[in-house]
N, C-alpha and C positions, 0 to 999 in steps of 0.2 A: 736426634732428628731435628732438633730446634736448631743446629745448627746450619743445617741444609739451606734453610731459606734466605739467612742473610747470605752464605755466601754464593748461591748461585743470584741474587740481586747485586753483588758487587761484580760478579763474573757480565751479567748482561749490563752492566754500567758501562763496566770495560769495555767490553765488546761494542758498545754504542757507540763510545768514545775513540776508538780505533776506526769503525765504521764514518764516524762523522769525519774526522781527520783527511781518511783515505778519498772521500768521497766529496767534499767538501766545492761549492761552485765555483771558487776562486783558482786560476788555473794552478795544477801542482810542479808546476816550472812557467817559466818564461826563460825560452830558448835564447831570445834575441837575435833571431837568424833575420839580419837584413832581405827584404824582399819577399821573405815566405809572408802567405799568408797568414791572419791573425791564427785560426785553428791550430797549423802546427804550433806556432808558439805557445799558445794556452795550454795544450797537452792535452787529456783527459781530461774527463768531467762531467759530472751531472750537472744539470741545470735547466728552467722551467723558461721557456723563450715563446711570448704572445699566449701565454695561459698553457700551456702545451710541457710535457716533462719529457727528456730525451735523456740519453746517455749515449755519452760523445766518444769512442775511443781512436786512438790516432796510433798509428803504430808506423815503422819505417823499415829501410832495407836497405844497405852500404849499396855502391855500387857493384855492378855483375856485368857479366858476359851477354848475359842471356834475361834481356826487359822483362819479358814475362814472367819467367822466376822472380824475377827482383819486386816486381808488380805485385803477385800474390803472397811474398814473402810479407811485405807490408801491411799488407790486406789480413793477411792472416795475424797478425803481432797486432794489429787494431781490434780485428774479433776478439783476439784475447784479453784485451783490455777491459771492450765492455763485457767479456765475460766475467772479469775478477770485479769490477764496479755492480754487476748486478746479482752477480751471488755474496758477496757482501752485505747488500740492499735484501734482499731475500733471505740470507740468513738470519739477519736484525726481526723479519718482519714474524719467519715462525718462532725465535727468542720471545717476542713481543707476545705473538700467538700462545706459544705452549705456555709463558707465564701467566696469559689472561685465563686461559681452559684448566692451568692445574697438571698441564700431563708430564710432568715433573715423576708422578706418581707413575705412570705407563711409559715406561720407555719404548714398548713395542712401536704403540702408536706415533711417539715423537720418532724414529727411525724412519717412519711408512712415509710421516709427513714431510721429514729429511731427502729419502728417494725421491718422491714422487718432483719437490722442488728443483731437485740437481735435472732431474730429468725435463721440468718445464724452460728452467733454465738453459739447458745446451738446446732445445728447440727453439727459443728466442733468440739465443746469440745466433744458431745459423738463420734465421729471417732477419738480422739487421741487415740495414742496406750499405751500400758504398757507394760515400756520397761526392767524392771530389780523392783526389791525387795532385801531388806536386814533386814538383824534379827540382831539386835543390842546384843550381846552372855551374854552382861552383866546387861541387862535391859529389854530384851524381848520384846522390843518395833520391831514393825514393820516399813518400810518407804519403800515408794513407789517411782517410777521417771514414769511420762507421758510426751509423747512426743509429739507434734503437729508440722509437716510440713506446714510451711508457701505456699507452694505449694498446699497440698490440700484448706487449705483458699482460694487460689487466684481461683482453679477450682472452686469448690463450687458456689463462689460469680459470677464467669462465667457463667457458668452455671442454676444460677437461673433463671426461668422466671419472679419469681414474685418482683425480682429486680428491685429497677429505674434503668432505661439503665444510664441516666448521671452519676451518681453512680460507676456503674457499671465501666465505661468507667474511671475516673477517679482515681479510685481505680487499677485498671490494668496498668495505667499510674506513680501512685505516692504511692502504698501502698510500693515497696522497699525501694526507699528511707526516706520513712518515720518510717520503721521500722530499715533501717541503724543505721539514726538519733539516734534512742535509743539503740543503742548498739554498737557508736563509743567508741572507746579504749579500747576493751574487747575481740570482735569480734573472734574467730580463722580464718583467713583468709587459 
């Protein structure tokens, strides 16, 4: 049993360190696509702009027949972006969570607290907004930008009833600073 604790503490190191990587405010490409705007270039990414936390996902679509398809194709490959940036963020924060409460020992409870997230989760990504589009003039490619205020996350998870309240309570307490965390030196303050 002694052994349990160090390495589920190496396990959430990792996990941290994979999280900060992926999530990181410095863009995780630079396209270099003359004339696109900055967003697409930057790619994804969390970052904290006039005191305010968003998560940026940018997703695109080859050219098509049919704009609209090609439109929502995009749209949709950004959702998924910030879906995978904030279930990342969310997974770190009940890691964080279940090692402060112990429930190490109740996997019931850490499962309940697993669903309930995944679940607040896909109700946030579909509230993020679509905030701009761009036609690439020379490739007809499509690219999206969705936006997710880190504010609506925190009401939401407020808000639920079918939340663990410790969780809950938690999370209201430590989700900024642990979303800083992944977006020190990038930030726009």
């Amino acid at each position: 049993m002694q052994i349990i604790k160090p390495v589920r503490t190496a396990c959430f190191l990792l996990a941290m360190a994979v999280f900060l990587a992926a999530c990181a405010s410095k863009p995780e490409s630079n396209l270099g696509i003359k004339g696109a705007p900055d967003w697409v270039n930057q790619g994804t990414q969390a970052l904290k702009d006039n005191g305010n936390r968003y998560i940026y996902g940018i997703g695109s679509a080859p050219a098509m027949n049919d704009l609209s398809l090609q439109t929502s194709t995009a749209d949709d490959r950004a959702r998924a972006e910030v879906a995978r940036v904030l279930s990342s963020f969310m997974h770190v924060v009940s890691q964080d969570y279940g090692a402060s409460a112990g429930m190490g020992q109740n996997q019931q409870n850490e499962q309940s607290v697993s669903r309930q997230i995944e679940s607040i989760t896909s109700q946030n990504v579909s509230g993020a907004q679509i905030t701009a589009h761009w036609m690439d003039p020379k490739t007809g490619m499509i690219w999206s930008l969705v936006k997710l205020d880190m504010n609506d996350v925190k009401s939401m998870i407020a808000s639920s009833d079918a939340m663990n309240a410790g969780f809950k309570s938690y999370f209201a307490g430590h989700a900024d600073n642990i979303f800083d965390g992944m977006t020190k030196g990038g930030g726009n303050e």
